[in-house]
N, C-alpha and C positions, 0 to 999 in steps of 0.2 A: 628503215622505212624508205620506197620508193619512191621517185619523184608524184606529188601528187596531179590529177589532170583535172584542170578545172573548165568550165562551163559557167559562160557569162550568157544571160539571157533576157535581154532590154522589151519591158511590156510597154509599149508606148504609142496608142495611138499616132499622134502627131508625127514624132518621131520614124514612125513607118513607114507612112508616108512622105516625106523628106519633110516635112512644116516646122522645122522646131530640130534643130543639132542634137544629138543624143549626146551629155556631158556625162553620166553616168557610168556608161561604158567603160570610157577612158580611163576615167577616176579609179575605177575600180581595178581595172587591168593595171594600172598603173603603180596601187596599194599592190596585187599582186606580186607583181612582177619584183617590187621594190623588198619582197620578204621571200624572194626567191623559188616563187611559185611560179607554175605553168598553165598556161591557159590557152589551152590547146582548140577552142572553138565560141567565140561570139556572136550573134544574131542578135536582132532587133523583130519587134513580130507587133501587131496590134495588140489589144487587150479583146481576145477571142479565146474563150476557153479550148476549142477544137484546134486552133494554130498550136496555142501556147500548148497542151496537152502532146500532139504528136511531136514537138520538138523533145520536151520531157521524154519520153518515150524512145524517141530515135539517139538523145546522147545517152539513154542510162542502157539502154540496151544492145543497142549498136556501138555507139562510140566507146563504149564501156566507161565513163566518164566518172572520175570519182565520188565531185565535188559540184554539182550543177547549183548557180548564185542568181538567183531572176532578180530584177532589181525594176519595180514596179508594179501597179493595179493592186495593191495591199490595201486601199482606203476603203471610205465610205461611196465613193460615187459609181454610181449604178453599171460603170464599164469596169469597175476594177473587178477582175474574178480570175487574178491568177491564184489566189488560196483555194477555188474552186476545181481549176483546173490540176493545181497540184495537190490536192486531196482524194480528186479524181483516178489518178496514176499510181499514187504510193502503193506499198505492199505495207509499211506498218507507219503512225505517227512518232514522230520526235517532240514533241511536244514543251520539252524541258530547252528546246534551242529556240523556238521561238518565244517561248517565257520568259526568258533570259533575256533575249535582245530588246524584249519591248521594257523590262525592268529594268534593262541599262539605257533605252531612250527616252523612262519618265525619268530620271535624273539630271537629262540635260530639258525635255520640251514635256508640258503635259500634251500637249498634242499626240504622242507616241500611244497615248491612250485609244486614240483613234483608227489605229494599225490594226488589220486581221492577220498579220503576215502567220504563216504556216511554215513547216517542215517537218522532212519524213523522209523515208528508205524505201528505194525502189530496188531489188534487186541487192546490190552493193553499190548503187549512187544515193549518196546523201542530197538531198533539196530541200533550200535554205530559202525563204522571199525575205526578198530586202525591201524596202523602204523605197519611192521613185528618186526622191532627193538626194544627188551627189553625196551633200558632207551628211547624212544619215546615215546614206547607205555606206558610205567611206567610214562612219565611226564604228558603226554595226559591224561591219569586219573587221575591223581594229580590234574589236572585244573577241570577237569567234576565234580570229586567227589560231590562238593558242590552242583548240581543242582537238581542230581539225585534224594533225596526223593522227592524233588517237584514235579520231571516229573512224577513220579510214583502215585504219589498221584492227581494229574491232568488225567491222565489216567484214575486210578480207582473212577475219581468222589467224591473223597473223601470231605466232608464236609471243614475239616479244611484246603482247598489246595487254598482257598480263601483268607485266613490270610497271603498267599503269595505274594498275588500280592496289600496289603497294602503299602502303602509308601506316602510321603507329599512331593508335589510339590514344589519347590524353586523360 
C-alpha cells in the first residue's frame, strides 16, 4: 500500500474568519502525522455548503486525494451543513463509517447522539465528517485509523485489498 494523501478540512465559521484559533486542525494533523500519514492539503472554509462542497470536489478530483477528514458543522445548529454539502458531492454513501464513529462517541458522551456526521466515496476519495471538537474529533480517528489503508486500497482496486477480507469462520 502506498503512502496514503490526506485532506484536512476545518468547517468553521469563526475560525475563517480569524475570531476564534482553529485547534482542530493541528490536533488532527498532528494524530496524523504521529501514525505516519500524510497530509498533503489543509483549509479552513465557513460553514457554507457551496465553499465547503467545491473544496470536496477540487481535492477528490483534482488533488486526487485519498482520504478527505472535514472536522466540523456535523450538529444541530442551523449553520452546520457540512453532511449536506458532503452528501451533495459523493458518488455513493459509506454509511457503516459514520455508524461506527458515532457508536464509538456514545460510549464516551451521549451527546455523540446529536452528530449528523456523514461519509461516502467520491470518485476514489473517501469523506469522513468529524466532530468540531479537538479531543472528538482526535478520538474519532483514533478509532478510523485502522481501516483506512484498506478502504483505500478497496477503492484503488488494489490487488492485495483481497488479503483483507480473508478470515475463518467459527
Amino acid at each position: 500500500m502506498s503512502e496514503i494523501r490526506f485532506g484536512l478540512l476545518i468547517i468553521s465559521d469563526r475560525s475563517a474568519r480569524g475570531e476564534r484559533e482553529d485547534l482542530s486542525g493541528p490536533a488532527l494533523r498532528s494524530r496524523l502525522e504521529t501514525a505516519d500519514h500524510h497530509v498533503a492539503v489543509m483549509d479552513i472554509v465557513p460553514d457554507e455548503i457551496a465553499k465547503i462542497s467545491d473544496i470536496l470536489i477540487r481535492w477528490s478530483d483534482i488533488e486526487q486525494l485519498d482520504v478527505i477528514l472535514t472536522c466540523g458543522g456535523t450538529g444541530f445548529a442551523p449553520r452546520d451543513v457540512t453532511p449536506e454539502a458532503t452528501r451533495a458531492v459523493i458518488d455513493r454513501p459509506a454509511p457503516g463509517i459514520a455508524e461506527a464513529a458515532r457508536a464509538f462517541s456514545l460510549k464516551i458522551t451521549p451527546h455523540a447522539m446529536l452528530s449528523r456526521n456523514s461519509a461516502g466515496i467520491r470518485r476514489k476519495t473517501l469523506i469522513i465528517n468529524l466532530p468540531g471538537s479537538p479531543k472528538a474529533a482526535g478520538e474519532i480517528l483514533e478509532y478510523l485509523l485502522p481501516i483506512l489503508p484498506h478502504a483505500v486500497e478497496l477503492m484503488n482496486e488494489d490487488p492485495d485489498s483481497e488479503a483483507g477480507h480473508n478470515f475463518s469462520a467459527h
